[in-house]
C-alpha positions in Angstrom: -26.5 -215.0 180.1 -22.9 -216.4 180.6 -21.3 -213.3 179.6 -23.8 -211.2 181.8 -22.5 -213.3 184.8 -19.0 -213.1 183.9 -19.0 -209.3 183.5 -21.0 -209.2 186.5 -18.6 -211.8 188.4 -15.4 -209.5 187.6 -17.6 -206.2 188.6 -18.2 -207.3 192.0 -14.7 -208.9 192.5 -13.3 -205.1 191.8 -16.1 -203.7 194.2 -14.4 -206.5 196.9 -11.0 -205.7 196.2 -12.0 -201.8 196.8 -14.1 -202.4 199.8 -11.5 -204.6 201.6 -8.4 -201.8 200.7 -11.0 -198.9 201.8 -12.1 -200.6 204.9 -8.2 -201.1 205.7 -7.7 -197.7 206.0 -10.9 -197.0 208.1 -10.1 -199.6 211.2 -6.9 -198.6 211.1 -8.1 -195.0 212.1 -10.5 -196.3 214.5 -9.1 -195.7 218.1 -11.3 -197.8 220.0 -10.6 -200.8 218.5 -8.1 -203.7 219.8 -4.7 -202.8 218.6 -4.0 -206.5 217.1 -7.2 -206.4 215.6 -6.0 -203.7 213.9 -3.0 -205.0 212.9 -4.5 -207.9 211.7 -6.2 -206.0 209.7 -3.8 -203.7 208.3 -1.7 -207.0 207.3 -4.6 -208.0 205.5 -5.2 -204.9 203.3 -1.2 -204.9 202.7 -1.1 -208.4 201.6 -4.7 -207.9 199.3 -3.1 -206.6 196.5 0.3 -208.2 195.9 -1.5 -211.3 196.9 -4.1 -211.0 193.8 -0.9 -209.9 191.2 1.1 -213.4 192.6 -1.9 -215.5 192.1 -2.5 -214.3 188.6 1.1 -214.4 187.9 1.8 -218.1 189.5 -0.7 -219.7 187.2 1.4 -218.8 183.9 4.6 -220.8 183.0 5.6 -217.2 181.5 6.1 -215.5 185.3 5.7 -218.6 187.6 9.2 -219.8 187.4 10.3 -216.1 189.2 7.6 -216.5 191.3 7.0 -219.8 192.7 9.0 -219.0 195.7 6.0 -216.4 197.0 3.5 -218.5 195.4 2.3 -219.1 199.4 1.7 -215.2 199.1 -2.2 -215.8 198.2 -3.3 -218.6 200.7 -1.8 -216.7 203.5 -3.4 -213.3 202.2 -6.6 -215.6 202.4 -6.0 -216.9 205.9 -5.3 -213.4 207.1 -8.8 -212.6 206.0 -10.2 -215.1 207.2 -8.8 -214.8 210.9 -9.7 -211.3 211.0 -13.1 -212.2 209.9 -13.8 -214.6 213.0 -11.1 -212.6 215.1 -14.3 -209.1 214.5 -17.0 -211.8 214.8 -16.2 -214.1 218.0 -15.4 -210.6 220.0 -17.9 -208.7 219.3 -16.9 -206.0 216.6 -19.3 -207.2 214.0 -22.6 -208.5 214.2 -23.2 -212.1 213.9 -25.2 -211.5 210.7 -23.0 -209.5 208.8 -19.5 -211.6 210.4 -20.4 -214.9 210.3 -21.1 -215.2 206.2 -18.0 -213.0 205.8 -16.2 -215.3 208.0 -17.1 -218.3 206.2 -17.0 -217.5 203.1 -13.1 -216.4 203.6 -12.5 -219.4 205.3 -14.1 -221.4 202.7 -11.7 -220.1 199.9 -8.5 -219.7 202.3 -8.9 -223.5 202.9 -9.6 -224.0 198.9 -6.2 -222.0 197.7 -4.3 -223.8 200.5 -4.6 -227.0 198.5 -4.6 -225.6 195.3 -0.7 -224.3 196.6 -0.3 -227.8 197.3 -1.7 -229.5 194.1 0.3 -227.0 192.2 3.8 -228.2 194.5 2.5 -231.8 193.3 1.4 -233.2 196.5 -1.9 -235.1 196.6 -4.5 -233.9 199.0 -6.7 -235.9 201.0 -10.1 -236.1 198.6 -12.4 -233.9 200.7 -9.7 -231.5 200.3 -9.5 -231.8 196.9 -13.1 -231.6 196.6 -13.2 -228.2 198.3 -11.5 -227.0 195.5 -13.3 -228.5 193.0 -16.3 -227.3 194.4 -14.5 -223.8 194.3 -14.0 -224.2 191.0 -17.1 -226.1 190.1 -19.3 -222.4 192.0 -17.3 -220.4 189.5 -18.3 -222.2 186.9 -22.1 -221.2 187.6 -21.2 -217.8 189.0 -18.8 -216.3 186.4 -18.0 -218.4 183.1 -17.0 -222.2 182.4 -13.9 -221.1 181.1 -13.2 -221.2 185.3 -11.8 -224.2 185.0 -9.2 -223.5 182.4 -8.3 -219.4 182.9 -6.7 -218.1 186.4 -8.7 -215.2 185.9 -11.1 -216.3 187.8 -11.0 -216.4 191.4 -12.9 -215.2 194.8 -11.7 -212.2 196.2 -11.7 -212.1 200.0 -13.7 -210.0 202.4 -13.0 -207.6 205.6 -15.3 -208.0 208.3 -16.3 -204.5 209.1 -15.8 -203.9 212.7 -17.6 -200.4 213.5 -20.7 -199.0 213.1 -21.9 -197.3 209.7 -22.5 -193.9 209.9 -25.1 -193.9 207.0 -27.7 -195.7 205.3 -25.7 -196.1 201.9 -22.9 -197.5 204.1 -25.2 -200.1 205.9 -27.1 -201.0 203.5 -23.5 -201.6 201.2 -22.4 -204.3 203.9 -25.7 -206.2 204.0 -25.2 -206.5 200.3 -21.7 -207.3 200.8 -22.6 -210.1 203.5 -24.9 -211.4 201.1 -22.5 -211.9 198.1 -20.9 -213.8 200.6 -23.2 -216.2 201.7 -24.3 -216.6 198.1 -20.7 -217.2 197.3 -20.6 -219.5 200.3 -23.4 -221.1 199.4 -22.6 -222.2 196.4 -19.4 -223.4 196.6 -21.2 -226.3 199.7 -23.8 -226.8 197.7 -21.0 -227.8 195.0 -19.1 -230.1 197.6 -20.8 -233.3 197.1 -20.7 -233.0 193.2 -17.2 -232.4 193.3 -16.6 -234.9 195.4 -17.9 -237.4 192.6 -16.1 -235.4 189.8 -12.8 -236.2 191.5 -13.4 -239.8 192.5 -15.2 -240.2 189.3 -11.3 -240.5 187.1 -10.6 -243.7 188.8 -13.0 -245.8 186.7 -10.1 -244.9 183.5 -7.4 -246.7 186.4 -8.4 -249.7 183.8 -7.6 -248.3 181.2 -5.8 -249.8 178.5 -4.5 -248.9 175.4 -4.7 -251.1 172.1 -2.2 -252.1 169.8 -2.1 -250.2 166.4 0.0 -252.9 164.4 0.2 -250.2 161.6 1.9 -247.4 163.8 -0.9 -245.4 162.5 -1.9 -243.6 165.2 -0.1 -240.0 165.6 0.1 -238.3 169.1 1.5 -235.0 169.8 1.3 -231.7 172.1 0.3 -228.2 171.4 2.7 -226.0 171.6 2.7 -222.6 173.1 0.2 -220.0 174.4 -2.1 -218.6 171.6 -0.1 -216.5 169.5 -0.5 -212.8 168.7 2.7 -212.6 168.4 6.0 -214.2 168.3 6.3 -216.9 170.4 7.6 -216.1 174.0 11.3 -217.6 175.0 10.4 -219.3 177.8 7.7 -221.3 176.0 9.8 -221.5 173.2 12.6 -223.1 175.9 10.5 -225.2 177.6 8.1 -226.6 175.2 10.7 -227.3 172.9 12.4 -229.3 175.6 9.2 -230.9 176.3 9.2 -232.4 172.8 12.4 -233.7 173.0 11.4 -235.6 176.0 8.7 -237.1 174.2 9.4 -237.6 171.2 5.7 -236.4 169.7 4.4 -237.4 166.3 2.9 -234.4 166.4 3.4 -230.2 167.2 0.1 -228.1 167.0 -0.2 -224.1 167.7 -2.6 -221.8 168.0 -2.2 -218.3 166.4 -4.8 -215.7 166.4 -5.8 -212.9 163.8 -4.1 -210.0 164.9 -0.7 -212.5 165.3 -0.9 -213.6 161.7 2.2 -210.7 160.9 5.0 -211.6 158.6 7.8 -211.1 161.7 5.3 -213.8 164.0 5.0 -216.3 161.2 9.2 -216.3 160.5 9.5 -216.7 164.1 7.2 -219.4 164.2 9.0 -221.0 161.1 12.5 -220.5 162.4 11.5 -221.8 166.3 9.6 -225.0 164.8 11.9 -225.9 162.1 14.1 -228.4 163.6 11.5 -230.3 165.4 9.8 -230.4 161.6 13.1 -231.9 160.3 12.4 -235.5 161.8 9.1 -235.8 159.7 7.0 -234.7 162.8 4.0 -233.1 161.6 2.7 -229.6 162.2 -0.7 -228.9 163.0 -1.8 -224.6 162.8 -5.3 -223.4 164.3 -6.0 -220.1 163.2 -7.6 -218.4 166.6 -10.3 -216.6 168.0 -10.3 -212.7 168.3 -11.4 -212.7 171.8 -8.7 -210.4 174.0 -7.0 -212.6 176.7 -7.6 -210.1 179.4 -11.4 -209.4 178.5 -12.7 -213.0 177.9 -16.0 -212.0 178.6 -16.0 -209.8 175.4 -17.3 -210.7 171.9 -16.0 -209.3 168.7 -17.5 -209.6 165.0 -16.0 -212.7 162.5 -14.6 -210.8 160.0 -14.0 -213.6 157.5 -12.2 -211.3 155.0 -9.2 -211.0 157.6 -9.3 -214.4 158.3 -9.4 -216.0 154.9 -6.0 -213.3 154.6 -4.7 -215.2 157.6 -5.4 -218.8 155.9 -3.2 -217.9 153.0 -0.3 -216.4 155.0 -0.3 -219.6 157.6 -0.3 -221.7 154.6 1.8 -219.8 152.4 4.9 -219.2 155.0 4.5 -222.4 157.4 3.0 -225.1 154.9 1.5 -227.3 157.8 0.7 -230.6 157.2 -3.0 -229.5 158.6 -4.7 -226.5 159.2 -7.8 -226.1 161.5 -9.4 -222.1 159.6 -11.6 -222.3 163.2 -11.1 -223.3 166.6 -13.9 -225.1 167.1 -16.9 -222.8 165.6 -19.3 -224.0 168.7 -16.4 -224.1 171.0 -14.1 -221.5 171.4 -14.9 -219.4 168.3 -18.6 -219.7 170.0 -17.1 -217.8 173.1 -15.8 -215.4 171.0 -18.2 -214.0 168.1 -21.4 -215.9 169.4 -23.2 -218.9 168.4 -23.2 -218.0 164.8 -25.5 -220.2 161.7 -24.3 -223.4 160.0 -24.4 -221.7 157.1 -21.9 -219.2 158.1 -18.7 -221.5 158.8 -19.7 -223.7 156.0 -19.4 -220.9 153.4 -16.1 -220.0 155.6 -14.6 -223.2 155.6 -15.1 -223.4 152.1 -13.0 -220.2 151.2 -10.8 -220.9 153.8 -9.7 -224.2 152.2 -9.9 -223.0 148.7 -7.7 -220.4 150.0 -5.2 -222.4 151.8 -4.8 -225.3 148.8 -4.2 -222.6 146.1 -0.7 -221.6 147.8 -0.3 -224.7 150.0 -1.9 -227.8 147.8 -0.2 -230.4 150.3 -1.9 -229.1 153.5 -5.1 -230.8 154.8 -7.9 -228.9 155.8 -9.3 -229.6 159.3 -12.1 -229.4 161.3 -13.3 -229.9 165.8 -16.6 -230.4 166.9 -16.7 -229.6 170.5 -20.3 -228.8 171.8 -21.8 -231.8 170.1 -25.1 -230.5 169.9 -27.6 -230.0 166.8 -25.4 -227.0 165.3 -22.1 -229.1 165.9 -23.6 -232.2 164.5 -25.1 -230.4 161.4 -21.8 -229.0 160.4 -20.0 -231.9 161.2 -22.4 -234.0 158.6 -21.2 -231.2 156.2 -17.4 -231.7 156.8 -17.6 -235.6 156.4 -19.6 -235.2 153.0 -17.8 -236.7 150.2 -17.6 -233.3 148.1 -16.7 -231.3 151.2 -13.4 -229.2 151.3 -12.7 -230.4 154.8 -10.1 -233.2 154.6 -9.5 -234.4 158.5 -12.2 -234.6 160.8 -12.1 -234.4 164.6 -12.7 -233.6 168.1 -12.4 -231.6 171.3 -12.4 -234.2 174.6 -12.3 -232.4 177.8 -14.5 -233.4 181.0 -16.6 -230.9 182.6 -16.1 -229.5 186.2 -18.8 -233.1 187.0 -15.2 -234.3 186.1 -15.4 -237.8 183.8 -19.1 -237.5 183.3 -18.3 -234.9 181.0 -15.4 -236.3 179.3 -17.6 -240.0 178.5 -20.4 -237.4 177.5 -17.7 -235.9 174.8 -16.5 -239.8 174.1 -20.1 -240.7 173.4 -21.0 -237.7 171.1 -17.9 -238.3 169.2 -18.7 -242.1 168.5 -22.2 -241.3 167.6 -20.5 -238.4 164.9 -18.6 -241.4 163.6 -21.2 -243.9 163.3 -23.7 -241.0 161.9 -21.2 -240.2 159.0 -19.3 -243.2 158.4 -16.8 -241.0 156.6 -13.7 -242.6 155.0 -11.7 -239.2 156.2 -9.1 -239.4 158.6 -10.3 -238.6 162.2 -8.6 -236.5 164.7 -9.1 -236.1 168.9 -7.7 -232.0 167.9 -7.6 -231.5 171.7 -7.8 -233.7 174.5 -6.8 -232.9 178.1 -8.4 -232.0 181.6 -8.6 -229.7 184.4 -5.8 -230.5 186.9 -5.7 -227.0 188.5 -9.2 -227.8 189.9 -9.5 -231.6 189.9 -5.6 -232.4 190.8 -2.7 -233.7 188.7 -4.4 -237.5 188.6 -7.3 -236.8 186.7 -5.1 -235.4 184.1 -3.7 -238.2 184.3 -6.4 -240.4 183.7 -8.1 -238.3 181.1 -5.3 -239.3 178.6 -5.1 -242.2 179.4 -9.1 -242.7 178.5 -8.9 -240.8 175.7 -5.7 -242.4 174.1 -7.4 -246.3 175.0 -10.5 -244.6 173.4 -8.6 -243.5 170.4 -6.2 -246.5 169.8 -9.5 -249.0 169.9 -10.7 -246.7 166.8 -8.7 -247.6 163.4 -10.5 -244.1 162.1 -8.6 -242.1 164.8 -5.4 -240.7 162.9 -3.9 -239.2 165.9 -4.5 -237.6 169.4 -3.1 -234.1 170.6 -2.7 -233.1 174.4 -3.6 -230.0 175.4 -1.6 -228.1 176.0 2.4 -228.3 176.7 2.3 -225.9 179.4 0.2 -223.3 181.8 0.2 -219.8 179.6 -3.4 -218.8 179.3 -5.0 -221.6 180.7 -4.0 -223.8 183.7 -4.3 -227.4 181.7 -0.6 -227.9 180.4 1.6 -230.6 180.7 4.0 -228.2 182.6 3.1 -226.6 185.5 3.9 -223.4 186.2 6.4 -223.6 188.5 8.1 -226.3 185.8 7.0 -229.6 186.9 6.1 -231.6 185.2 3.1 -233.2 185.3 2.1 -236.6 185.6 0.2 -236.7 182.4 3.2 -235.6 180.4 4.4 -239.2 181.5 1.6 -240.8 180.2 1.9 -239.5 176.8 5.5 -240.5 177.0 4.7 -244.3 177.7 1.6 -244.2 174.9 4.0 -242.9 172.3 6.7 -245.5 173.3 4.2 -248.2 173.8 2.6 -247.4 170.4 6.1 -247.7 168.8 6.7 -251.0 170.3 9.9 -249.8 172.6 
């Protein structure tokens, strides 16, 4: 069903982006028309376009640093829409049913990327601002995919009011439809506002928050590095996540590389880039990925454990990490990628994976995430923490959902009951731990952390705590923003490691 939506979702954003060019060019033939209604119009369908490309490329630390300075590009394009959409209404040139859902609709998400420029300039919008954009986010989440909240592949495209009659039936009947995706759009997003309006007031219970002391210095906390890797790591993450770990001084590196990036060039790149921040005893952490292709995330591909278990042994035989994770997260993000597969089919994986792994690396631990926490999760998770499984390190993926912290104490309370369940003697792990600042603002990253590292440090079993993730590649969680600003959460993990050292 979620992929059916997504595919769907990304079908009828094309169909928008084509109607709104298409209808461009006919008002800008129509004679009869005002002439700055028309050039309203026409500055719309110029700015579509370009305004789409900077709004993908703005949400990745890879092209945002050329780009911040347009960054405005997309709200504007929005607002243009959206004043030509009540410009056609208020006078006339549309009918009230097919204008006013249009209308609102692009006003709605022209308001909703006008704060989101804002969050990502670090500013803090007034909270029913903020919650429009959570609610944004929080539609697209039921609309198109969950992975909404993390990927800025997902967006609303805007519409063009049209402002003549249709010549045929097909045509007419197209805008109705078109008016209705709309409203439906509109719809959801308000009927999202009041949620989202608890999801981002609901971080400041964790203002509280406080940290223990771990007398031991036992408790590791580090950063993952890096976009997912499918190939050598990219210089600008290389630059600034490198500097990033300098400035924090992490126990703790993790990457991410998938299959088809597991080549002998990628991994002696990896080795070569991550080699002085290994020489201080920090510890490496290597998640072999998923298969899914990054611009298709809606598409599944088959495990093909053969190439994988070839992937363990490289990773293990060229980078020796001190752990290594043969799955992200089977009922996570492997989930989203080959499907919700049996029990029986990671453990016999995990099995050969760490087999694999120990007989050319004996020193690295074999980990494992839970991360859906339901009957699947918690039956392989049972299996890890057995005292004859291969799995060495236990752990856990903490994120909260677009309700905000309701799902991140959901994830806390799973994890606890996984602990108490198993009472394993393994170490414990938080493998990923982060939030959603894109769509919730730069203080609930904030205070995510914060939670989870007092969470953490009040659990001796809890070997160490990784943020995800360093900066915005892929996703739109990092520590770094696009534009290079850093964060407010990348502060907070600064004062947890230096408090946990006693400095």
């Amino acid at each position: 069903m979620i992929r059916a939506l997504g595919t769907l979702h990304f079908a009828a954003t094309a169909v928008v982006i084509v109607w709104s060019v298409w209808m461009t060019g006919r008002i800008a033939r129509a004679r009869s028309l005002p002439r700055r209604f028309v050039g309203i119009t026409g500055l719309a369908g110029l700015m579509l376009i370009p305004g789409v490309i900077v709004a993908l490329a703005t949400a990745s630390l890879i092209w945002g640093r050329a780009l911040a300075a347009v960054a405005w590009v997309w709200p504007a394009t929005l607002l243009v829409f959206a004043l030509q959409a009540w410009y056609a209404t208020s006078r006339g040139l549309v009918i009230p049913t097919l204008g006013v859902p249009i209308a609102i609709y692009d006003s709605l998400i022209a308001v909703a990327a006008s704060v989101q420029l804002a969050v990502k300039l670090g500013a803090m919008p007034p909270a029913p601002l903020l919650a429009l954009l959570a609610a944004q986010y929080s539609a697209l989440v039921v609309t198109a995919s969950p992975r909404a909240l993390i990927s800025p592949l997902w967006l609303y495209a805007p519409l063009l009011a049209p402002a003549f009659p249709a010549r045929y039936r097909s045509s007419a009947t197209a805008r109705v439809i078109l008016a209705a995706m709309a409203a439906t759009w509109s719809g959801f997003i308000l009927a999202r506002l009041w949620p989202a309006s608890a999801a981002v007031h609901s971080y400041e219970s964790y203002d509280a928050a406080r940290m223990r002391e771990r007398p031991a210095g036992d408790l590791a906390i580090g950063v993952k590095l890096f976009p997912t890797l499918h190939g050598a790591p990219p210089p600008v993450a290389v630059r600034e996540d490198l500097a990033l770990v300098d400035t924090l001084d992490v126990d703790v590196i993790a990457v991410t590389i998938a299959p088809d990036g597991v080549r002998r060039a990628t991994l002696d790149s990896l080795a070569h880039v991550l080699e002085a921040a290994r020489s201080d005893s920090t510890l490496l952490v290597v998640t072999l990925g998923d298969a899914r292709p990054p611009l298709l995330p809606w598409r599944r591909a088959p495990l093909d454990p053969e190439r994988r278990l070839d992937a363990v042994r490289s990773i293990a035989r060229r980078l020796r990490p001190d752990y290594l994770l043969p799955v992200d997260a089977p009922y996570g993000n492997a989930a989203a990628a080959y499907g919700t597969l049996p029990v029986a089919t990671w453990t016999r994986y995990l099995a050969r994976a760490a087999a694999a792994a120990k007989q050319v690396s004996p020193r690295t631990r074999i980990g494992y995430s839970a991360s859906r926490y339901d009957a699947r999760d918690s039956a392989l998770f049972a299996w890890a923490a057995a005292e004859g499984s291969p799995v060495d390190a236990l752990g856990f993926t903490i994120f909260p959902s677009d309700h905000g912290a309701r799902g991140l104490e959901a994830d806390i309370r799973a994890a606890d009951r996984f602990i108490r369940a198993t009472r394993s003697p393994k170490e414990h792990w938080v493998w990923s731990a982060g939030s959603f600042p894109i769509a919730h603002g730069d203080a609930a990253q904030e205070r995510a952390l914060t939670a989870v590292l007092a969470w953490a440090t009040a659990r001796p079993m809890i070997r160490g705590v990784i943020a995800a993730e360093a900066g915005d590649y892929d996703t739109t969680i990092g520590l770094r923003a696009a534009n290079r600003r850093l964060r407010p959460g990348a502060f907070t993990l600064a004062r947890a490691i230096r408090a946990l050292r006693g400095e």
